[in-house]
NUZAFI-718965 format. One record per residue: x, y, z of N, C-alpha, C in turn; residue number from 0; residue in one letter. Coordinates in Angstrom, 3 decimals. Last residue first. Layout:
<recs>
[[X; Y; Z]; [X; Y; Z]; [X; Y; Z]; NUM; a]
...
</recs>
This chain:
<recs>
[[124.503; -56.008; -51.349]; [123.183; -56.100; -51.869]; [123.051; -55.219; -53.197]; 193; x]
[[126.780; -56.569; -50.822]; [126.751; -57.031; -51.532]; [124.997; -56.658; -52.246]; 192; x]
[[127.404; -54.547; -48.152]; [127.973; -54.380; -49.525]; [127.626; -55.012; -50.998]; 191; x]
[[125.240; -55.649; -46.455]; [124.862; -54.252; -46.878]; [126.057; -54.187; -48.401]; 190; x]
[[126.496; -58.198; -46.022]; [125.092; -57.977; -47.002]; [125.044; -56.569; -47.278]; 189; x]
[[128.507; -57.077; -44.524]; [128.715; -57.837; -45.608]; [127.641; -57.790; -46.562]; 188; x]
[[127.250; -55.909; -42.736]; [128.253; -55.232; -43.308]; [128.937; -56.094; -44.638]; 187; x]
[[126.474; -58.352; -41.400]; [125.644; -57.879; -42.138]; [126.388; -56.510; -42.870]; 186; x]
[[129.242; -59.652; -40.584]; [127.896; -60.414; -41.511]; [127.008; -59.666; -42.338]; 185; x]
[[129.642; -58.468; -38.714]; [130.187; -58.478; -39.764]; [129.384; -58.792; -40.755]; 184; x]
[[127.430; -59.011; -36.895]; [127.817; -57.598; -37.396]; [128.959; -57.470; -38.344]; 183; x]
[[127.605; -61.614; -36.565]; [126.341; -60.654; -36.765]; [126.420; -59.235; -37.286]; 182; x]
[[130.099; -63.197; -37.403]; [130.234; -62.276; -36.370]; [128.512; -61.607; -37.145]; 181; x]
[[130.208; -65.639; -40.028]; [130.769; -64.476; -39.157]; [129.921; -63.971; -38.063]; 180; x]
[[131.164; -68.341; -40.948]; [130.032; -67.898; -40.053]; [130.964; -66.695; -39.599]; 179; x]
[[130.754; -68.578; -45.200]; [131.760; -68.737; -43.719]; [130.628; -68.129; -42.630]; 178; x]
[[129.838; -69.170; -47.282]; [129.310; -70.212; -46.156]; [130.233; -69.924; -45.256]; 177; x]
[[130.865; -66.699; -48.780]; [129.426; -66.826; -48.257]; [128.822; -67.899; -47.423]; 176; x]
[[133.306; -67.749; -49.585]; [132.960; -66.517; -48.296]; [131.674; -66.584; -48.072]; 175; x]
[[132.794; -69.789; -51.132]; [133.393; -70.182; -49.626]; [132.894; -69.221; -48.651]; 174; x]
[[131.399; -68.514; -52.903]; [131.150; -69.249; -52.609]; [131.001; -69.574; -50.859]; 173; x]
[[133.695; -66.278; -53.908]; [132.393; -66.153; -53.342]; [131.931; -67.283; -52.836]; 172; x]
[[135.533; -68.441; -54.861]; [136.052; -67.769; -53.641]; [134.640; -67.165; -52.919]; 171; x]
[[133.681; -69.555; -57.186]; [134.324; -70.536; -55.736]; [134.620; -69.874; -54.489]; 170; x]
[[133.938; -67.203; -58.718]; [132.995; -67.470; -58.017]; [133.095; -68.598; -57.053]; 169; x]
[[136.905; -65.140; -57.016]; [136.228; -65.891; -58.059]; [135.038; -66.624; -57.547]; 168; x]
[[137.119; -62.019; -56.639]; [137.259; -63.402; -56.143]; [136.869; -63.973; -57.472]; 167; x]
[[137.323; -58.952; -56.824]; [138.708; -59.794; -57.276]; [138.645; -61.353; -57.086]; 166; x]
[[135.203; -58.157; -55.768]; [134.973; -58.217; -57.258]; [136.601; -59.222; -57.728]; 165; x]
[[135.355; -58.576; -53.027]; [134.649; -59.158; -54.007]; [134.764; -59.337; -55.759]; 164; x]
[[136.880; -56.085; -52.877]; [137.884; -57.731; -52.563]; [137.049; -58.450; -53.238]; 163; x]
[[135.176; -53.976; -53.190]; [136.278; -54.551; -53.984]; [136.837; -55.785; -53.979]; 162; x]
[[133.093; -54.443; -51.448]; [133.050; -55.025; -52.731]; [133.803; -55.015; -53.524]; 161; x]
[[135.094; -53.953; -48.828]; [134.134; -55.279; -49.110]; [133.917; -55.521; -50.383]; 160; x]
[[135.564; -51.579; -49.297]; [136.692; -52.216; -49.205]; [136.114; -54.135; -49.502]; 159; x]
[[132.920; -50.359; -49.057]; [133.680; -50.236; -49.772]; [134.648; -50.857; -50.057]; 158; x]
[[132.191; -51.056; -46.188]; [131.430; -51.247; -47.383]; [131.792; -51.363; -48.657]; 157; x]
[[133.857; -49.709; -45.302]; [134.068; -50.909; -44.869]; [133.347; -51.637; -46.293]; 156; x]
[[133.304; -46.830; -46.044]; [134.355; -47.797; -46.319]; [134.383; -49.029; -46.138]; 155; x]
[[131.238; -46.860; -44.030]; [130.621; -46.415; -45.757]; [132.434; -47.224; -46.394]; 154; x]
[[131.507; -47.649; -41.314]; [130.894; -48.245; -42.401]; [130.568; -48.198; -44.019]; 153; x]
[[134.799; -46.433; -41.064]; [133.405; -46.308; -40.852]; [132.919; -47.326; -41.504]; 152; x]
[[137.167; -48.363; -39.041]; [137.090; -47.642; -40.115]; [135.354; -47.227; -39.924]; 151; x]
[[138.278; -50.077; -37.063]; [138.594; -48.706; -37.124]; [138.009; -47.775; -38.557]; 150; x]
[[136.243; -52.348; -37.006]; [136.520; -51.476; -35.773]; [137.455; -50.183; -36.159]; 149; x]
[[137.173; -53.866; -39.264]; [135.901; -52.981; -39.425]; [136.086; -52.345; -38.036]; 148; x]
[[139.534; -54.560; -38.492]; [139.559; -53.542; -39.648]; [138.637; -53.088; -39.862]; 147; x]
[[139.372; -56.790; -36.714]; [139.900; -55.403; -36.477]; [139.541; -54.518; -37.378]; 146; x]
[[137.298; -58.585; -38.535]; [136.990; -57.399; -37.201]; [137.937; -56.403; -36.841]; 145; x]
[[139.193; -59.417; -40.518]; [138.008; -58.326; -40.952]; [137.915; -57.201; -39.796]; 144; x]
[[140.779; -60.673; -40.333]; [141.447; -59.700; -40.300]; [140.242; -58.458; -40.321]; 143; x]
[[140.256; -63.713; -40.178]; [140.947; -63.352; -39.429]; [141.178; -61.802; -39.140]; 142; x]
[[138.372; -63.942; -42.585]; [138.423; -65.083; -41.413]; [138.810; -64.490; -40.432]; 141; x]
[[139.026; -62.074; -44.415]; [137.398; -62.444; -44.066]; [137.943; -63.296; -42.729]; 140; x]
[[141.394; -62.586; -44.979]; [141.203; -61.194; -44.739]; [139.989; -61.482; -43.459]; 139; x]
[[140.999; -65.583; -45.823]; [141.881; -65.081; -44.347]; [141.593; -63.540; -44.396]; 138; x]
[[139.430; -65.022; -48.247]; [139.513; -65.158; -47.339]; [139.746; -65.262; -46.152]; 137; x]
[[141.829; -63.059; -49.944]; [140.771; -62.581; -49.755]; [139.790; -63.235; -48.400]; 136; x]
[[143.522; -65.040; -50.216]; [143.924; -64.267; -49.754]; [142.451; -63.107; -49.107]; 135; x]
[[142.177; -67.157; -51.994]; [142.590; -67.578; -50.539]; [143.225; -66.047; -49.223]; 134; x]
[[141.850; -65.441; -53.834]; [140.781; -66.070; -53.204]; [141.190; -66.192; -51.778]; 133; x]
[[144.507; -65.352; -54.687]; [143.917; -64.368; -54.357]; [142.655; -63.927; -53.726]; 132; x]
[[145.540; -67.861; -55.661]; [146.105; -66.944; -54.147]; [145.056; -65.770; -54.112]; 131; x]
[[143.638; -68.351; -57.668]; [143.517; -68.766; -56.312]; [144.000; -67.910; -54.667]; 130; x]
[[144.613; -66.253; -59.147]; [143.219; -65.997; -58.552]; [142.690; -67.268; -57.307]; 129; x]
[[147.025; -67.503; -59.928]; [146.924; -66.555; -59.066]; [145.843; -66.053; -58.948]; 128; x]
[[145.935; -70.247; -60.866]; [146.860; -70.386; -59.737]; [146.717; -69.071; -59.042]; 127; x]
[[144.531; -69.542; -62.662]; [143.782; -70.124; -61.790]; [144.440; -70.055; -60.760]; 126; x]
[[144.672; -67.160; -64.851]; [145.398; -67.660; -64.565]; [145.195; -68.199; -63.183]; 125; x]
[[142.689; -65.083; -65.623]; [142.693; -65.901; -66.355]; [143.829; -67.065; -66.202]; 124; x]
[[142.503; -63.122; -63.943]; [141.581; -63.568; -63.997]; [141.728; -64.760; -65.138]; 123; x]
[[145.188; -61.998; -63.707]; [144.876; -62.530; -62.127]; [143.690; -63.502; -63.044]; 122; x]
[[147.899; -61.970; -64.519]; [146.656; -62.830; -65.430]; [145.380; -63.173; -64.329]; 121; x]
[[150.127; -61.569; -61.478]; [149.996; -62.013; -63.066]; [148.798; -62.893; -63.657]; 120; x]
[[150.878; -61.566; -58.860]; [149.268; -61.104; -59.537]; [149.471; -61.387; -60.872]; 119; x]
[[153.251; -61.498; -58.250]; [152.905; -60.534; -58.952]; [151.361; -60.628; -59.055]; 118; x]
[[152.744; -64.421; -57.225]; [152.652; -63.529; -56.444]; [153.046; -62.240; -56.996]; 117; x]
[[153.091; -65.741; -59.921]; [151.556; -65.977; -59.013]; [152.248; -64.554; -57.765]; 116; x]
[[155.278; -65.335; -61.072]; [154.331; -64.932; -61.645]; [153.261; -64.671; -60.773]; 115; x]
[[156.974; -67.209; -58.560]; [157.131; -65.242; -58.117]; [155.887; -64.619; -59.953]; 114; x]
[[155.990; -69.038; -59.844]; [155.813; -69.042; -58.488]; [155.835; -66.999; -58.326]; 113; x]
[[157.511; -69.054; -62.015]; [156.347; -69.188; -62.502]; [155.680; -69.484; -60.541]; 112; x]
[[160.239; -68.994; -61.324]; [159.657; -67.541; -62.354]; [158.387; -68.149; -61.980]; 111; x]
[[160.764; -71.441; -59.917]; [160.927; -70.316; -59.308]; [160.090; -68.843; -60.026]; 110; x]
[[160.529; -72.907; -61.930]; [159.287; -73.797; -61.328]; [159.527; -71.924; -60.365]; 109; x]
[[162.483; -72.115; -63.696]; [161.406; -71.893; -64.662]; [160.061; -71.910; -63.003]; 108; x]
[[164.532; -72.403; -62.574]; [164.871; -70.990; -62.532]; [163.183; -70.984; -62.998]; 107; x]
[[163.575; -75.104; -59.712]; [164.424; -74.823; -61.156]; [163.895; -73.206; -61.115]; 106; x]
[[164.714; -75.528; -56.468]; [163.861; -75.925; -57.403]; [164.372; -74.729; -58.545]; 105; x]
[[166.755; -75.659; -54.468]; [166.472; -76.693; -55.358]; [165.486; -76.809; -56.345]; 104; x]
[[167.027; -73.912; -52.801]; [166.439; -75.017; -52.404]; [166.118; -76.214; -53.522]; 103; x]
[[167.774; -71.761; -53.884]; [168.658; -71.779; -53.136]; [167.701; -73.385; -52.626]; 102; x]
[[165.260; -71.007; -55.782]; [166.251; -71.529; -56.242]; [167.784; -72.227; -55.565]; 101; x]
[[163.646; -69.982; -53.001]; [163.469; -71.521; -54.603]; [164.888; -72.081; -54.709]; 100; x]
[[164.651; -67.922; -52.633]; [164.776; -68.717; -51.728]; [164.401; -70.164; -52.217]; 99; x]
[[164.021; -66.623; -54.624]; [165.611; -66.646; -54.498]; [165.594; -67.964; -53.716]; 98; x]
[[161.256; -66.327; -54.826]; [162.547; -66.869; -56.101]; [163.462; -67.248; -55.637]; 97; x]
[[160.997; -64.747; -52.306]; [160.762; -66.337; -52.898]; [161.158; -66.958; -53.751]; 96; x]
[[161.928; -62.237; -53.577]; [162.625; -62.802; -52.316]; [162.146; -64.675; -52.353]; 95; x]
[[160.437; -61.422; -55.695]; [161.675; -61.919; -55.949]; [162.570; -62.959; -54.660]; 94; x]
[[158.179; -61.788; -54.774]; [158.165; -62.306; -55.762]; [159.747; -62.809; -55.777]; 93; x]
[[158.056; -59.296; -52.176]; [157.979; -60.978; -52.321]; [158.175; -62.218; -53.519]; 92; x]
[[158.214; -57.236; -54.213]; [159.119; -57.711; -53.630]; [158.951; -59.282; -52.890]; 91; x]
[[156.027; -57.586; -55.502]; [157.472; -57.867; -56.663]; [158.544; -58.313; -55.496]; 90; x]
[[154.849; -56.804; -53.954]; [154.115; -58.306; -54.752]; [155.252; -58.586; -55.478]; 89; x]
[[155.264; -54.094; -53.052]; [155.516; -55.663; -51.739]; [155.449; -56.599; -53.122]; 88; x]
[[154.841; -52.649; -55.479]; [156.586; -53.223; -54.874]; [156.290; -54.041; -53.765]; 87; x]
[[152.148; -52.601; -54.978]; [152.310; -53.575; -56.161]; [154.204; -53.929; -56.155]; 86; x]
[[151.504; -51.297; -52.604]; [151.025; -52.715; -52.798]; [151.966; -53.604; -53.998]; 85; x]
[[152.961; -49.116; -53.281]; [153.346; -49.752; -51.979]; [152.666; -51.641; -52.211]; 84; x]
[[151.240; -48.193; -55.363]; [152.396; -48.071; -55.807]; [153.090; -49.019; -54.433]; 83; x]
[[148.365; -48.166; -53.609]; [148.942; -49.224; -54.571]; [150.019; -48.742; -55.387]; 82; x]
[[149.251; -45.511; -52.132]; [148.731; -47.215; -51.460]; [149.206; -48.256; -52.715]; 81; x]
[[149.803; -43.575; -53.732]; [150.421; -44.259; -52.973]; [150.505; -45.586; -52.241]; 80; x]
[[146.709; -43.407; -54.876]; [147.695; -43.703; -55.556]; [149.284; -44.422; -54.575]; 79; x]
[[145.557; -42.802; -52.291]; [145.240; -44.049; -53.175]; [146.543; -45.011; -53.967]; 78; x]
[[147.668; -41.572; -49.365]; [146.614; -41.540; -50.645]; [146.273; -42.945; -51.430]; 77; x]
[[151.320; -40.812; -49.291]; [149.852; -41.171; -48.608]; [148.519; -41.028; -49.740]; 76; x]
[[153.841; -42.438; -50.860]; [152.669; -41.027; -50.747]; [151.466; -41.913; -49.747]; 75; x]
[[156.347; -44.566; -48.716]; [155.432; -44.191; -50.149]; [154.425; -43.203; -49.976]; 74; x]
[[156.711; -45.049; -46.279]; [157.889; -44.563; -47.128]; [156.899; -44.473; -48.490]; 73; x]
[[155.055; -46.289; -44.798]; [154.988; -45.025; -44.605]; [155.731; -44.359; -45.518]; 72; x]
[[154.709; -48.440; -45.487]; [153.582; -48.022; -46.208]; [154.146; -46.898; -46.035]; 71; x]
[[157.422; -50.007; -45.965]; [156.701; -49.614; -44.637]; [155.552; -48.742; -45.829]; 70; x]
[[159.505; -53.312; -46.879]; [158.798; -52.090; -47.799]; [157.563; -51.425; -46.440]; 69; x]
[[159.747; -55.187; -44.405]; [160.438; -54.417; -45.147]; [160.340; -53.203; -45.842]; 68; x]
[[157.170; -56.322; -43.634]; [157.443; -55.632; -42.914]; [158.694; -54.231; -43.845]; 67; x]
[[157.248; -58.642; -45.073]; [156.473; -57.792; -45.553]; [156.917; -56.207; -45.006]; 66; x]
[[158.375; -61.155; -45.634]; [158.749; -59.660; -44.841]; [158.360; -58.784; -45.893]; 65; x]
[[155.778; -62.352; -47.650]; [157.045; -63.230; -46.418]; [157.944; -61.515; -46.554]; 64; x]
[[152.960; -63.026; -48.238]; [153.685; -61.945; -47.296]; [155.048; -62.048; -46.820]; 63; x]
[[153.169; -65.326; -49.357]; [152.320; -63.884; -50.049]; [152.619; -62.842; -49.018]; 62; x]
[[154.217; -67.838; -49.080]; [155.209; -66.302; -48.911]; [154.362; -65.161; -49.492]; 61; x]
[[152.015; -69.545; -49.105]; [152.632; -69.541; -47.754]; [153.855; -68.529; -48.237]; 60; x]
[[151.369; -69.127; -52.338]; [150.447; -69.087; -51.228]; [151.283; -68.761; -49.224]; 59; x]
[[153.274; -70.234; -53.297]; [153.597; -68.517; -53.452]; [152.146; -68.402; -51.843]; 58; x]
[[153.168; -72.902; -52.348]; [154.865; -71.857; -51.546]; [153.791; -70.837; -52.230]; 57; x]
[[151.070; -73.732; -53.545]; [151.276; -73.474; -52.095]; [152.156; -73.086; -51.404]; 56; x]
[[151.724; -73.437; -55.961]; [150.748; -72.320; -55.840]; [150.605; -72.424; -54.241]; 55; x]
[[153.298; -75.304; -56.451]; [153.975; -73.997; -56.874]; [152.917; -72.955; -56.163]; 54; x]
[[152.237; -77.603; -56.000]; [153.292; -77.313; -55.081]; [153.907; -75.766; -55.304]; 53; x]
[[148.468; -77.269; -56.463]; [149.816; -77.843; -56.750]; [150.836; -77.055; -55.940]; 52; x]
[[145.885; -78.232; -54.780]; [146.525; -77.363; -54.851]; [147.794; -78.146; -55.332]; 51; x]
[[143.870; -80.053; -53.561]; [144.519; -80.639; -54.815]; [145.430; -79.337; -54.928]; 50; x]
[[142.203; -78.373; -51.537]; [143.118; -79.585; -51.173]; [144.524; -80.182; -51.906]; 49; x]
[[141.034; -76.458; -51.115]; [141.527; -76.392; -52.404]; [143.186; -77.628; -52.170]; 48; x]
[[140.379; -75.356; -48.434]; [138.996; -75.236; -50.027]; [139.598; -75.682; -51.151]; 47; x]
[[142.598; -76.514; -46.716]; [141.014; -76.681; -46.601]; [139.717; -77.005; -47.555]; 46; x]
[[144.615; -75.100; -47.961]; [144.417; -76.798; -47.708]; [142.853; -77.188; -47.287]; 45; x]
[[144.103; -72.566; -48.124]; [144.385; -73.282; -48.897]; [144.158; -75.046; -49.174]; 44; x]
[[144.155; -71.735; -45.521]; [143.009; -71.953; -46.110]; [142.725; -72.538; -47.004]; 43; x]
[[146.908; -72.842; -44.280]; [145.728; -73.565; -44.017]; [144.106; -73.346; -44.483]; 42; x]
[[148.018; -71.004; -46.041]; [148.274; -72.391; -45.952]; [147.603; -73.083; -45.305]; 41; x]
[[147.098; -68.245; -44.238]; [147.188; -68.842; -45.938]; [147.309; -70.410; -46.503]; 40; x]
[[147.930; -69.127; -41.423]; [146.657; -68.724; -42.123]; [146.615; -68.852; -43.589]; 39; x]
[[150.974; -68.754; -42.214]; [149.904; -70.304; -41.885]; [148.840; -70.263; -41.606]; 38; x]
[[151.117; -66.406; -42.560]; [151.345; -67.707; -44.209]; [150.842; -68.541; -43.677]; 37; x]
[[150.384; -65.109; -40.411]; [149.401; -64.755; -41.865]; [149.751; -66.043; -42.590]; 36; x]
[[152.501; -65.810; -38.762]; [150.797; -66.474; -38.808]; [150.078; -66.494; -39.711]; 35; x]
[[154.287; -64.234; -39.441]; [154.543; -66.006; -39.657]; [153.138; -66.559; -39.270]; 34; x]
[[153.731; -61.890; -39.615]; [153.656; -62.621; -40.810]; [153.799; -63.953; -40.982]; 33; x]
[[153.741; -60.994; -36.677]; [152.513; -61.476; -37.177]; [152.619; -62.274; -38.982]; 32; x]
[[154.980; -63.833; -34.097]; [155.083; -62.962; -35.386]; [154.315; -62.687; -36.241]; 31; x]
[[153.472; -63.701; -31.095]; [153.721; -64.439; -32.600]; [153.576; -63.554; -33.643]; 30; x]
[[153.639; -63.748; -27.932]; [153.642; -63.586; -29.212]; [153.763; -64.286; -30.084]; 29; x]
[[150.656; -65.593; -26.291]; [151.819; -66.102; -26.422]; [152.088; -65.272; -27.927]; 28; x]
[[148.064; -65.839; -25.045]; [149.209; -65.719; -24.099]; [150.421; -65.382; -24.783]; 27; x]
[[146.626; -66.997; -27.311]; [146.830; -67.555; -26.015]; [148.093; -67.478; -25.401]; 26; x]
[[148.560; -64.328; -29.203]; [147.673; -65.543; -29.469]; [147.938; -66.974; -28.360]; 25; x]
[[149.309; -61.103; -29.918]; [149.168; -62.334; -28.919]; [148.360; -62.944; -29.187]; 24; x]
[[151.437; -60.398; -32.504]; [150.073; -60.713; -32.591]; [150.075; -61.288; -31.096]; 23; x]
[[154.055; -58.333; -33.640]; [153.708; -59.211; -33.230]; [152.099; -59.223; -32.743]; 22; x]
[[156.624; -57.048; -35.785]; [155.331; -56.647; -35.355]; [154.847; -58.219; -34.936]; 21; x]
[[159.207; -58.122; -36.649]; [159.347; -57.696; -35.783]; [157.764; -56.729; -34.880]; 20; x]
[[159.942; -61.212; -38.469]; [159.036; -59.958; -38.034]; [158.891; -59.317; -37.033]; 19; x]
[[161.026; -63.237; -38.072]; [161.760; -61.971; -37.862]; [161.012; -60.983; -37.809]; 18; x]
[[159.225; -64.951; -39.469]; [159.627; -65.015; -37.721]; [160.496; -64.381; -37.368]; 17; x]
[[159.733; -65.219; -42.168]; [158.632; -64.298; -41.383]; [158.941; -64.216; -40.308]; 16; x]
[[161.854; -66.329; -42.569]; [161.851; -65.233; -42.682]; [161.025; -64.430; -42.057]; 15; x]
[[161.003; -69.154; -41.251]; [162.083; -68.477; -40.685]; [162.523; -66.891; -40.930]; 14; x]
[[159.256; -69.833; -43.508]; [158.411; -69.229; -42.445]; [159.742; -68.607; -40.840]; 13; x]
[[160.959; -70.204; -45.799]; [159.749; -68.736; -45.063]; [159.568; -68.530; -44.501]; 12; x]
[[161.552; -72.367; -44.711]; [162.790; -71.432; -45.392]; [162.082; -69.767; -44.812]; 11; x]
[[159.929; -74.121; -44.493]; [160.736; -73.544; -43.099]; [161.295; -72.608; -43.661]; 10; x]
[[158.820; -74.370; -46.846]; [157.647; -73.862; -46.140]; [158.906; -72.919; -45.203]; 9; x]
[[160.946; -75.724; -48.016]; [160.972; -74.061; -48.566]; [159.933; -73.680; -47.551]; 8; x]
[[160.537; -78.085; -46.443]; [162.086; -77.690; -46.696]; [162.014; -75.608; -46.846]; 7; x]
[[158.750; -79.023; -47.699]; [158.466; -78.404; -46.236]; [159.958; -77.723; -46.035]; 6; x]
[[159.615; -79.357; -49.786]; [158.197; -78.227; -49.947]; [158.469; -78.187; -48.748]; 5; x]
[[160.745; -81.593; -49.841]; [161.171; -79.995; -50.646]; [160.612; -79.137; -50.356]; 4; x]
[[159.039; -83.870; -48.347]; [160.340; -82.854; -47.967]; [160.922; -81.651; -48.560]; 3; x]
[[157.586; -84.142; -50.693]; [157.473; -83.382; -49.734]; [158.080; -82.766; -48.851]; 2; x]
[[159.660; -83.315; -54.324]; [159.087; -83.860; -53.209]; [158.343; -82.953; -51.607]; 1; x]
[[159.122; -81.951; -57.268]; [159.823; -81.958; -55.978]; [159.033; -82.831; -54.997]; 0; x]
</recs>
């Protein structure tokens, strides 16, 4: 496909996200928060991983596309509940990007193997979706950490830290370790990794 195709499906999404109805202020000004997350995703992407192919930068820019839909609250509270909620968003974005593929022109095979990467499919042996998952893991780190260490304790934070770790790859470690955080993120970071 061409570039126009791709920016073609970028708008397709990023018109879905911009229904979101939870919003972020950013200088003054709402913004949907899922239509920021994909261009947070899409711009980490482009940053550490320039050569990225066209399939892994749509699932990359809809790893959230209405997200909002599936509510955490409608599933058990608890672990188990959490990821029964995690793993229907990944299908459900999976399929909703498919659709929106195929309504744009790209084939039933270039659409399956896009909604593969946002299942998580082969995370560790399949580059495309341990990329998204790198990249995903970063914007957490870039953008999402400080709120999230402000409501939680440290023995979780700690916790939530070496999991995402263990899902990177060593590139994704890499990156996260030359990013500049916050002194106090930072070291909530060493305390997990030590």
């Amino acid at each position: 496909m061409s570039t126009s195709e791709l920016q073609h499906i970028f708008s397709a999404i990023d018109a879905v996200n911009a229904q979101d109805p939870n919003k972020t202020l950013i200088d003054n000004e709402e913004q949907a928060n899922e239509l920021l997350y994909g261009h947070y995703m899409s711009a980490c992407l482009d940053q550490y991983w320039p050569q990225a192919n066209e399939l892994l930068q749509i699932a990359v820019r809809a790893q959230h596309i209405k997200r909002w839909h599936l509510k955490r609250t409608e599933f058990p509270a608890g672990k188990a509940g959490y990821l029964t909620w995690r793993k229907e968003q990944g299908k459900y974005h999976a399929q909703l990007t498919k659709e929106l593929m195929l309504e744009h022109g790209y084939s039933e095979e270039q659409a399956e193997q896009t909604a593969c990467i946002l299942r998580k499919e082969k995370l560790k042996t399949n580059s495309d979706t341990q990329t998204l998952e790198d990249v995903a893991c970063l914007v957490f780190l870039m953008h999402y950490f400080d709120a999230f260490a402000a409501k939680h304790t440290e023995e979780k934070i700690v916790r939530i830290v070496q999991l995402t770790w263990r899902k990177m790859s060593d590139k994704g470690h890499e990156i996260a370790l030359s990013l500049t955080l916050p002194d106090h993120l930072a070291a909530l970071v060493g305390k997990a990794l030590a």
